[in-house]
FIFI-284280 format. One record per residue (C-alpha): residue number from 1; x, y, z. Coordinates in nm, 3 decimals. Each point is the difference from the previous one (the first is absolute). Layout:
% FIFI-284280
+-----+---------+---------+---------+
|  nr |       X |       Y |       Z |
+-----+---------+---------+---------+
| NUM |       X |       Y |       Z |
...
+-----+---------+---------+---------+
***
This chain:
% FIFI-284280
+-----+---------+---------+---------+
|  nr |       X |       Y |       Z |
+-----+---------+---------+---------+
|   1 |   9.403 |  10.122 |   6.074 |
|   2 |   0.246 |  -0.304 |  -0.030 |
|   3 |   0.099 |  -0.217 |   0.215 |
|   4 |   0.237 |  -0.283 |   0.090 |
|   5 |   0.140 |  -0.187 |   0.319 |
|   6 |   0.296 |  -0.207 |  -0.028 |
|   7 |   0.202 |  -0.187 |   0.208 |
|   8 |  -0.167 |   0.227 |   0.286 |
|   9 |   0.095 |   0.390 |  -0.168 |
|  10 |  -0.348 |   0.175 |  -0.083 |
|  11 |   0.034 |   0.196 |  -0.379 |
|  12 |  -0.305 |   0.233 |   0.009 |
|  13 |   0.027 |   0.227 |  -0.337 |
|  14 |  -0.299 |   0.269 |  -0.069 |
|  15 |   0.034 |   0.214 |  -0.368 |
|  16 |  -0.127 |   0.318 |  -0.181 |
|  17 |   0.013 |   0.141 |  -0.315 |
|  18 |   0.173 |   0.366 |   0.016 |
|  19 |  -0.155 |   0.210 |  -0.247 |
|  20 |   0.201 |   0.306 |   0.156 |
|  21 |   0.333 |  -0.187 |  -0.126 |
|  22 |  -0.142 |  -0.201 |  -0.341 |
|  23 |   0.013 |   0.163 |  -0.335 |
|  24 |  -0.226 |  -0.235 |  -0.175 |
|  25 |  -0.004 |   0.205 |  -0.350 |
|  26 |   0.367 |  -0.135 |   0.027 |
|  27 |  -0.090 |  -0.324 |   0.082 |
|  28 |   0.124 |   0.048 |   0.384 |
|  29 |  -0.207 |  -0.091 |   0.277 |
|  30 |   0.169 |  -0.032 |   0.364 |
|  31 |  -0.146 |  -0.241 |   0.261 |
|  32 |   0.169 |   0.057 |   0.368 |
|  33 |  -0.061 |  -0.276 |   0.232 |
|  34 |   0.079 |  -0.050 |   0.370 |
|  35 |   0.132 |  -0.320 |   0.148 |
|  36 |   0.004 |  -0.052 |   0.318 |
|  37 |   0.177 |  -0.409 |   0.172 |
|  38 |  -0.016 |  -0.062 |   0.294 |
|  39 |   0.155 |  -0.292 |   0.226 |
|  40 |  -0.239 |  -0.250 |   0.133 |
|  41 |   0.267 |  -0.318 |   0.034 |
|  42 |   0.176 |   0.032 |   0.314 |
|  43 |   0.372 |   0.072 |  -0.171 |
|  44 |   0.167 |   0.301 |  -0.044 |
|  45 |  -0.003 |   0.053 |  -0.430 |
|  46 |   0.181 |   0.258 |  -0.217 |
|  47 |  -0.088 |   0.126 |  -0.334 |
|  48 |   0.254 |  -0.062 |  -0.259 |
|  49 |  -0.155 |   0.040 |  -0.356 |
|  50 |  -0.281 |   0.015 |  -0.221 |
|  51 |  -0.147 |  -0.186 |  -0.349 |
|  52 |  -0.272 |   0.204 |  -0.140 |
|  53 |  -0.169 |  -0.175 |  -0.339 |
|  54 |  -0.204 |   0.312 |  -0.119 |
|  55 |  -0.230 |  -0.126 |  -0.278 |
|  56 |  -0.187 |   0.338 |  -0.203 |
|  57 |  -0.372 |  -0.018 |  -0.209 |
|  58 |   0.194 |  -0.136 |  -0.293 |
|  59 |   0.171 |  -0.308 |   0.187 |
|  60 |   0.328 |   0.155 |  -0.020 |
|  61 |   0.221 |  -0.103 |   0.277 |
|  62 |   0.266 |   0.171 |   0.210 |
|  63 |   0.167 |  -0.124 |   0.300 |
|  64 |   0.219 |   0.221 |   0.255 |
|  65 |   0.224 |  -0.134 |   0.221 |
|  66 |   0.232 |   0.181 |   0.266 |
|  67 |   0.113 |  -0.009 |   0.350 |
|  68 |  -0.276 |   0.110 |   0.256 |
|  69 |  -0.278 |   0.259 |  -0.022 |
|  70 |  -0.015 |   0.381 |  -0.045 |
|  71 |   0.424 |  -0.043 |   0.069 |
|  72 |  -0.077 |  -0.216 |   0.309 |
|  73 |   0.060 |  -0.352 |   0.158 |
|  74 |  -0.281 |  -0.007 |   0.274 |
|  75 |   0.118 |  -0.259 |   0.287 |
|  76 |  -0.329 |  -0.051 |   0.172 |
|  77 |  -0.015 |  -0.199 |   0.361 |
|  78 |  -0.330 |  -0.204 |   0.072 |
|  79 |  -0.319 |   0.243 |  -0.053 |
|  80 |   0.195 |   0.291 |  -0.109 |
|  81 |  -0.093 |   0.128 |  -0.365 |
|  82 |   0.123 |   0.217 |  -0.255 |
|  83 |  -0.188 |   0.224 |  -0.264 |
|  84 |   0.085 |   0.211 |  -0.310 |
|  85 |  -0.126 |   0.122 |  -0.306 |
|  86 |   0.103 |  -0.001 |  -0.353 |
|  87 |  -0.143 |   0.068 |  -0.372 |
|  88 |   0.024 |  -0.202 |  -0.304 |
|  89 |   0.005 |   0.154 |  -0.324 |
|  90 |  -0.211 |  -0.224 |  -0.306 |
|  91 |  -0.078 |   0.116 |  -0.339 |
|  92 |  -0.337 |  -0.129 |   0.035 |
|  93 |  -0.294 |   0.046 |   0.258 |
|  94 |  -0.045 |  -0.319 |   0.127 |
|  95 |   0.269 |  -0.263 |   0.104 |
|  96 |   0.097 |  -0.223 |   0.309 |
|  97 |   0.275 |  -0.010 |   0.237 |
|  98 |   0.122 |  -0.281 |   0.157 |
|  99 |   0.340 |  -0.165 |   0.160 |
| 100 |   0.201 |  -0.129 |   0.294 |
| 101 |   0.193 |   0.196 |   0.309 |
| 102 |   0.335 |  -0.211 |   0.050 |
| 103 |   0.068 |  -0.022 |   0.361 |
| 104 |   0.288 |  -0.140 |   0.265 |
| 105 |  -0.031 |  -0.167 |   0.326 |
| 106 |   0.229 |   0.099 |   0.264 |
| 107 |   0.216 |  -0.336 |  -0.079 |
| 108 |   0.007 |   0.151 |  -0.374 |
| 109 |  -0.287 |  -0.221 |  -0.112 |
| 110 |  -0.114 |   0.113 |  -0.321 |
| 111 |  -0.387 |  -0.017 |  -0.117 |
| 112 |  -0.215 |   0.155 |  -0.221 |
| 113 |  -0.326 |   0.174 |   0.104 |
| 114 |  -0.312 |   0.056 |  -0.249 |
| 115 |  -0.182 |   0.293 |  -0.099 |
| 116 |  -0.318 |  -0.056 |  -0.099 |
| 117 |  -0.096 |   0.108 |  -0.366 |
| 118 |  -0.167 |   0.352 |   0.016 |
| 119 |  -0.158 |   0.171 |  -0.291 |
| 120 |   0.072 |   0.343 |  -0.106 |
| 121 |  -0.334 |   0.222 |  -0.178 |
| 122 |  -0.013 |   0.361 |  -0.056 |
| 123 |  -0.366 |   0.125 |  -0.012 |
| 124 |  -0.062 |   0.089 |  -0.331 |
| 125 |  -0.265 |   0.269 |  -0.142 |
| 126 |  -0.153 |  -0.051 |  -0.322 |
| 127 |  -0.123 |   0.365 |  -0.139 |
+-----+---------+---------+---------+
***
């Protein structure tokens, strides 16, 4: 499990490697993850967008960027949180996630929150 407080929001992040979705003779292995923030300043915050850098076993480098998560903009009020799940996709079996949540104050007060880097290992059997 990652995780990350900044600027009082909580970014807890726990991973596993879904053999039921991977193909690895394709070189396809899925890792879904659930996030869950949560509000421990005492302001009201929204959710506005995401900046994923996924890094894969060979270095390779993507990053995603888009507005909010799974097609939402969570506004969370002092010790409310908000969880969801997602996958990531990586040609290899091992890689890392990391990235930043960009958030708004009710003033429109624009800051960045971290997310801890998280690593991303399917269990591999040797025969």
């Amino acid at each position: 499990m990652s995780e990350a407080v900044t600027h009082g929001i909580r970014v807890e992040v726990l991973c596993r490697y879904a053999p039921e979705n991977s193909r690895p003779l394709h070189r396809d292995w899925v890792f879904q993850y659930t996030v869950r923030i949560t509000n421990q300043s005492d302001e009201t915050v929204q959710l506005v967008s995401r900046h994923w850098i996924i890094t894969d076993g060979l270095e390779h480098i993507e990053e995603v960027k888009g507005p909010g998560v799974v097609g939402e903009q969570p506004v969370l009020a002092p010790g409310e949180s908000f969880k969801y799940s997602s996958w990531c996709p990586l040609p290899t079996p091992t890689g890392v996630m990391r990235g930043t949540y960009q958030m708004v104050r009710p003033g429109g007060d624009p800051f960045d929150i971290e997310i801890a880097p998280f690593g991303m290992r399917a269990k591999q059997t040797i025969h």
